[in-house]
C-alpha positions as CSV (number, residue, x, y, z in Angstrom):
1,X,66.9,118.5,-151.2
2,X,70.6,116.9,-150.9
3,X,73.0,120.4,-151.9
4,X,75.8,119.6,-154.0
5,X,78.7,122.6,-154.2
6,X,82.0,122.2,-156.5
7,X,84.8,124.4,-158.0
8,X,86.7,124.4,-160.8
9,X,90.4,126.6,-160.8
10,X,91.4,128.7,-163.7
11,X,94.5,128.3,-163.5
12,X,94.8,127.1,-167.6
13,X,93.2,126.4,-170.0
14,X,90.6,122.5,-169.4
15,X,92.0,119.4,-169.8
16,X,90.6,116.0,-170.6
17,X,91.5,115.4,-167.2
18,X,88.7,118.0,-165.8
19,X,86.5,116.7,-168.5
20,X,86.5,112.8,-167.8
21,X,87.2,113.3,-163.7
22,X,84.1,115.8,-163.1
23,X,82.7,118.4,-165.7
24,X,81.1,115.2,-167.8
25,X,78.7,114.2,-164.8
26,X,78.2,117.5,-163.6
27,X,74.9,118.3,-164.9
28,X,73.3,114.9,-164.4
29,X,72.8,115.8,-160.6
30,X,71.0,119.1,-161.3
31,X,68.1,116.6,-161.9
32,X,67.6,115.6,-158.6
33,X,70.0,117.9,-156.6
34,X,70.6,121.8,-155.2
35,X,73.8,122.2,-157.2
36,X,75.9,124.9,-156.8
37,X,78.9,125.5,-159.2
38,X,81.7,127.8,-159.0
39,X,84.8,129.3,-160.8
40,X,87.6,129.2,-158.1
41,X,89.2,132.1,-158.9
42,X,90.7,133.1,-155.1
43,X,92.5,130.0,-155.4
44,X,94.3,130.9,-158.6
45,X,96.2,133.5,-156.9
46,X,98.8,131.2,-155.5
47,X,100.3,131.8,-158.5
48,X,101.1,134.7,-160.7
49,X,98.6,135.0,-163.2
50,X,98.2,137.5,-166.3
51,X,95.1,139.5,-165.0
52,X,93.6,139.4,-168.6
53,X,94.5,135.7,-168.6
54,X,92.8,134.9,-165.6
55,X,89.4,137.0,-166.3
56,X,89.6,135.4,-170.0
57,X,90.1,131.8,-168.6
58,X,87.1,132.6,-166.1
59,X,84.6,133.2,-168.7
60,X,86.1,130.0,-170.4
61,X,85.1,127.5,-167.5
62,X,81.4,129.0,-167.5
63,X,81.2,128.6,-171.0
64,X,82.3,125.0,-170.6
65,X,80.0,124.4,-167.9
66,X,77.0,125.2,-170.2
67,X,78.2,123.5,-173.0
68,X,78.8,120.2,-170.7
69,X,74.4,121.2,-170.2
70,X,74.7,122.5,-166.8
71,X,71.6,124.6,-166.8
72,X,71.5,128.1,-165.1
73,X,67.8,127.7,-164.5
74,X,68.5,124.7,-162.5
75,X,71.9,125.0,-161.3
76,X,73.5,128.0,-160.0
77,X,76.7,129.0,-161.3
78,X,78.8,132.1,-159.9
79,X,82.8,132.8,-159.4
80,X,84.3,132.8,-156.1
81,X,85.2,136.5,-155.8
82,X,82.1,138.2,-156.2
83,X,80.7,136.7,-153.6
84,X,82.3,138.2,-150.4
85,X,81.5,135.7,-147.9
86,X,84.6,133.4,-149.5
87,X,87.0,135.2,-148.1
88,X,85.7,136.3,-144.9
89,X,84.8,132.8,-143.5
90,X,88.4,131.7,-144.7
91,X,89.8,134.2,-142.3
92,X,87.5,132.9,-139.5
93,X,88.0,129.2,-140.7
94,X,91.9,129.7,-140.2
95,X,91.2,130.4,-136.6
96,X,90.0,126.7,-136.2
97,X,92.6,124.8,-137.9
98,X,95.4,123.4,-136.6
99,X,98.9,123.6,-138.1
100,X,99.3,120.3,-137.9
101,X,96.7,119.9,-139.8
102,X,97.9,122.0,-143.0
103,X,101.5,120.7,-142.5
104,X,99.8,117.3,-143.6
105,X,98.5,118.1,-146.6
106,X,99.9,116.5,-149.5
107,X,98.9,118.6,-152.2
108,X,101.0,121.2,-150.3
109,X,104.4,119.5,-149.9
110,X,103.7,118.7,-153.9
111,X,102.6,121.6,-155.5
112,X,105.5,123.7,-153.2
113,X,108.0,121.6,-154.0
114,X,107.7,121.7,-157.7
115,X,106.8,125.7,-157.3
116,X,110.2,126.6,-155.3
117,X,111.2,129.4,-152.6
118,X,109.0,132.2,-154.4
119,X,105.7,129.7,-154.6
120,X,105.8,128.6,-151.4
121,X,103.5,131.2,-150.5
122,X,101.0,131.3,-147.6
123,X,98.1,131.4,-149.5
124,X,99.3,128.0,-150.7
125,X,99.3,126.7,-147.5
126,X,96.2,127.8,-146.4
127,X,94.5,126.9,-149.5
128,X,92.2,123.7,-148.1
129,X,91.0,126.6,-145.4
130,X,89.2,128.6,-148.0
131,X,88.3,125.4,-149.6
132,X,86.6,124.3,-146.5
133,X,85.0,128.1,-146.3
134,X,83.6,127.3,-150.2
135,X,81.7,124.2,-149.1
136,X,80.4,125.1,-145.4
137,X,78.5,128.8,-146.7
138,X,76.3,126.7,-148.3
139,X,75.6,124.0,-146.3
140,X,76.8,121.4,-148.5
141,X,75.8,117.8,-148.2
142,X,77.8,116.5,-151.0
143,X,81.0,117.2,-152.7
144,X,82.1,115.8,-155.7
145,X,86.0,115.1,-155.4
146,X,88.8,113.4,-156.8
147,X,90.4,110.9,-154.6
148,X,93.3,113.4,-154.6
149,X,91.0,116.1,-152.9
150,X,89.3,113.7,-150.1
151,X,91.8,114.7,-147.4
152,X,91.4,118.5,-148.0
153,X,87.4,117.3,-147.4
154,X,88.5,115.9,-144.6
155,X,89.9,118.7,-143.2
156,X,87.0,120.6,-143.7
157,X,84.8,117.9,-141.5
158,X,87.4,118.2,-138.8
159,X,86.7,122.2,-139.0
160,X,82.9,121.5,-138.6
161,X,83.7,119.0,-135.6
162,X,85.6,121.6,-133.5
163,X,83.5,124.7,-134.3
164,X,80.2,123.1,-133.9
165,X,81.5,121.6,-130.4
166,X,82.1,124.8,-129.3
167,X,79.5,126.6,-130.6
168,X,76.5,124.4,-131.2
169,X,75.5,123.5,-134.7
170,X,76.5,125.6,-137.3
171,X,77.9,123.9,-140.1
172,X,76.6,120.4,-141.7
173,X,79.6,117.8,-142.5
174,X,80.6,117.4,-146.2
175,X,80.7,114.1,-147.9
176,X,83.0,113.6,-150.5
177,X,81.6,112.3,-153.4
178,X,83.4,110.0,-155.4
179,X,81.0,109.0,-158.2
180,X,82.0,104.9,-159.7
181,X,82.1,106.1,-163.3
182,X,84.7,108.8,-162.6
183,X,87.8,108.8,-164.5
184,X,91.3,109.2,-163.4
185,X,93.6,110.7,-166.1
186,X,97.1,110.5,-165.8
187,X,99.5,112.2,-168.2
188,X,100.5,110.8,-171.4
189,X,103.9,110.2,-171.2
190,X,104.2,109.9,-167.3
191,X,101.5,106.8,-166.3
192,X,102.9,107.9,-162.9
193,X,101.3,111.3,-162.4
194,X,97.9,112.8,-162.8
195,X,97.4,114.2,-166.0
196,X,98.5,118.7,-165.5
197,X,99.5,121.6,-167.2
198,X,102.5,121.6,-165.6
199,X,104.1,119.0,-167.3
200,X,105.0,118.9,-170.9
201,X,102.8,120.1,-174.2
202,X,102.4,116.6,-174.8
203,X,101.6,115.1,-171.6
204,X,98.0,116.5,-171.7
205,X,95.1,116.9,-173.8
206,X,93.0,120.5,-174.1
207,X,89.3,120.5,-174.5
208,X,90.9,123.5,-177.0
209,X,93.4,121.2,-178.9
210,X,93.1,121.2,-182.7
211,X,92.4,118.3,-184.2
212,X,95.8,117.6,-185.6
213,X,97.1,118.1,-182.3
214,X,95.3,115.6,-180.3
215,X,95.9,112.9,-182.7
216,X,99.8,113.6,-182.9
217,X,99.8,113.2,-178.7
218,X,97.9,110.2,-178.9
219,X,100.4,109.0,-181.3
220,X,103.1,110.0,-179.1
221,X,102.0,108.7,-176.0
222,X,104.1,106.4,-174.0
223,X,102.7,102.3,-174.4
224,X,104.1,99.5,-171.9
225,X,106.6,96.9,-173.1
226,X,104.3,93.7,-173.6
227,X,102.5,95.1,-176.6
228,X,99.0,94.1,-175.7
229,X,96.1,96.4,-175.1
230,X,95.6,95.1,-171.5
231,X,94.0,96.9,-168.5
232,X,96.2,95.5,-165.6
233,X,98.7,97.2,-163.2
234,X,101.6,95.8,-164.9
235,X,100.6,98.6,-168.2
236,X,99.9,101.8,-166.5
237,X,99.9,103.7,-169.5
238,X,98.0,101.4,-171.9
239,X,95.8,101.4,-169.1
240,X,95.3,105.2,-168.6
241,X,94.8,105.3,-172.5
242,X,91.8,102.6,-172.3
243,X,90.3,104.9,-169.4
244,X,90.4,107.6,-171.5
245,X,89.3,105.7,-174.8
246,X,86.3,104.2,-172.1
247,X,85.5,107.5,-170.9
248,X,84.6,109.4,-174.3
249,X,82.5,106.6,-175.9
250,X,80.9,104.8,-173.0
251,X,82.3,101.1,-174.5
252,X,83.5,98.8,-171.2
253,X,87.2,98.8,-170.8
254,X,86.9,94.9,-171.7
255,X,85.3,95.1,-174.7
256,X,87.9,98.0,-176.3
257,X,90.2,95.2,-175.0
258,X,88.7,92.2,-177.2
259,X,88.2,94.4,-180.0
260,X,92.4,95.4,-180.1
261,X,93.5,91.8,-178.9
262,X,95.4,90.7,-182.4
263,X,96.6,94.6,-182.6
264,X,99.5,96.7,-182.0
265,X,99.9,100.1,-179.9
266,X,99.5,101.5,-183.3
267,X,96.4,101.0,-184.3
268,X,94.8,101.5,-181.1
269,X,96.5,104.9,-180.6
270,X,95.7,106.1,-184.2
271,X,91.8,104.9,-183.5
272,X,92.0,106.7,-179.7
273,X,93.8,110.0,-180.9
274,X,90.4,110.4,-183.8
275,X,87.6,109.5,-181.3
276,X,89.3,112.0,-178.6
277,X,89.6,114.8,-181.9
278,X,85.8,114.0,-183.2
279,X,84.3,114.4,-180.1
280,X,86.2,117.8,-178.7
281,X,85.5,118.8,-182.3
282,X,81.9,119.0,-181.7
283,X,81.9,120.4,-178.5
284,X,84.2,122.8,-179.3
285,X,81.5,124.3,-182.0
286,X,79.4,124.7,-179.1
287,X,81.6,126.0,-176.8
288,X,82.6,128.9,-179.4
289,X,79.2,130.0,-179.7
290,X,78.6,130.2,-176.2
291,X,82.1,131.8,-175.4
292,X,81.4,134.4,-177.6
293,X,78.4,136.2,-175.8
294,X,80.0,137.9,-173.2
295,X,77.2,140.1,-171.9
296,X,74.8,136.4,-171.4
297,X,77.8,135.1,-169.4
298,X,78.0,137.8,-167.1
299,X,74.3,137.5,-167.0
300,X,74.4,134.1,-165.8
301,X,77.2,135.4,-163.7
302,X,75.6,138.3,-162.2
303,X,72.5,136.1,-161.1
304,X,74.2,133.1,-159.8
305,X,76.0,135.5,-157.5
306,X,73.4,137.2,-156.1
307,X,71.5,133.5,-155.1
308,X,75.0,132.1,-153.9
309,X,75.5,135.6,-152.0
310,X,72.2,135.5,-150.3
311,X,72.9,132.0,-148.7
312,X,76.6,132.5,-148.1
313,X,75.7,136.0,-146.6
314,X,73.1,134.3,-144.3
315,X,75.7,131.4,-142.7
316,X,78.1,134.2,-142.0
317,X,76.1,136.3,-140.2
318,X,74.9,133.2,-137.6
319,X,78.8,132.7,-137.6
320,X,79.7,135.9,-136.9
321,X,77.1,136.0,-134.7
322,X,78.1,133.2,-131.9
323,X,81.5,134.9,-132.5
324,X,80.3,138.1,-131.1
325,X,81.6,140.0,-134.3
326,X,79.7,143.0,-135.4
């Protein structure tokens, strides 16, 4: 059976972006698929984090995951840190990277840049390492990515490459997955840039947004000069709002387009900002219920790491292994 492995960061609280680029489709491959899904908590240390914040916001992204119907009995679902292996084949994976390699990586030079001289830190820099040590415990045939995470994938495949020549077969090749419905999000008043925390309160969109919130930032949100509800190039931003409009009711991109022809940004804005509200309304009903027992989520928690442990433990001893490490 094809494996599928992915991650998700606490580093804030979800954003539409998460929702429409992954967590949406994430349960439909449990179907036919090995999926394993994990709450990247190692990787939120690049950053200073409130420790209550973190462990809160951890808990969050597993109760999201079963409220988006990802199914512990089919799925398993576990955070990074309690199981061991993580860290341990990061170390060893760092051994078999290049520094050109890392000095390449985009998402570096972007996220140090905007951190300055006290982010700049070297688990930054090493970050696609354990990202490559995430996928290749567990074998992973598929990994579902945003086009802004297909060179850290690549990174890991150039790992596999040079281990396995040296070594023999060890590790399988990852194939970034990037699935035709998935939606880009940019931010709301910069078409420009991928929709993040990091920007301004009303660049982005929580899944935990009150209603009057959401519609207020869809009311705000920046509209191209030619007044037409067009998906073209020339409108980046009444584009990224038709994305987003497409993505939470299903209707083609061309036929939101027909429907708004003889309309203003108005209109459309008012109609996208109550859709967006309606809809993270309902799941947030859900979400509160599930959120709210603690002692099922570690449950979950505690089971999915055990499963995830036993394979991760099992790669890392054959690595270990044909390193000659005790």
């Amino acid at each position: 059976m094809i494996r599928v492995v992915s991650g998700i960061k606490p580093s804030g609280d979800l954003t539409i972006g998460n929702y429409l680029g992954a967590m949406i489709r994430w349960h439909e491959a449990q179907y036919e698929k090995d999926c394993f899904y994990f709450v990247a908590n190692l990787h939120a240390l690049t950053t200073r984090n409130n420790p209550v914040d973190l462990r809160n916001r951890t808990y969050d992204i597993v109760a999201w995951l079963l409220t988006l119907n990802v199914d512990p009995s089919k799925s398993t679902i576990f955070v990074q840190s309690q199981v061991k292996a993580h860290s341990e084949i990061a170390w060893i994976l760092n051994n078999y990277t290049m520094l050109g390699e890392l000095n390449k990586m985009t998402q570096f030079k972007d996220k140090s840049s905007k951190a300055g001289k006290d982010g700049q830190n070297a688990g930054l820099y090493n970050y696609p390492v354990l990202m490559a040590g995430d996928v290749l415990l567990y074998d992973a045939d598929e990994v579902p990515v945003g086009d802004d995470q297909v060179q850290h994938l690549e990174l890991a495949r150039n790992i596999v490459v040079r281990f396995n020549s040296i070594y023999g077969k060890t590790f399988k090749e990852p194939k970034p997955t990037l699935s035709v419905t998935a939606k880009r999000v940019m931010s709301l008043n910069n078409p420009s840039s991928k929709m993040s925390k990091s920007e301004s309160n009303d660049s982005f969109v929580l899944l935990r947004d009150s209603r009057e919130a959401i519609i207020k930032k869809f009311k705000r949100a920046v509209t191209d000069s030619m007044n037409r509800v067009k998906f073209t190039p020339e409108q980046p931003a009444v584009s990224n709002l038709l994305t987003i409009y497409s993505g939470f009711t299903g209707i083609p991109v061309n036929e939101i387009e027909a429907k708004y022809e003889n309309s203003g940004y108005g209109a459309f804005k008012t109609d996208l900002g109550e859709i967006v509200a309606e809809k993270l309304g309902e799941l947030q009903l859900t979400f509160n219920n599930v959120r709210a027992d603690v002692d099922k989520l570690d449950l979950i928690l505690n089971e999915g790491a055990e499963k995830a442990s036993e394979i991760a433990d099992k790669k890392l001893s054959e690595v270990k292994n044909k390193l000659g490490l005790l």
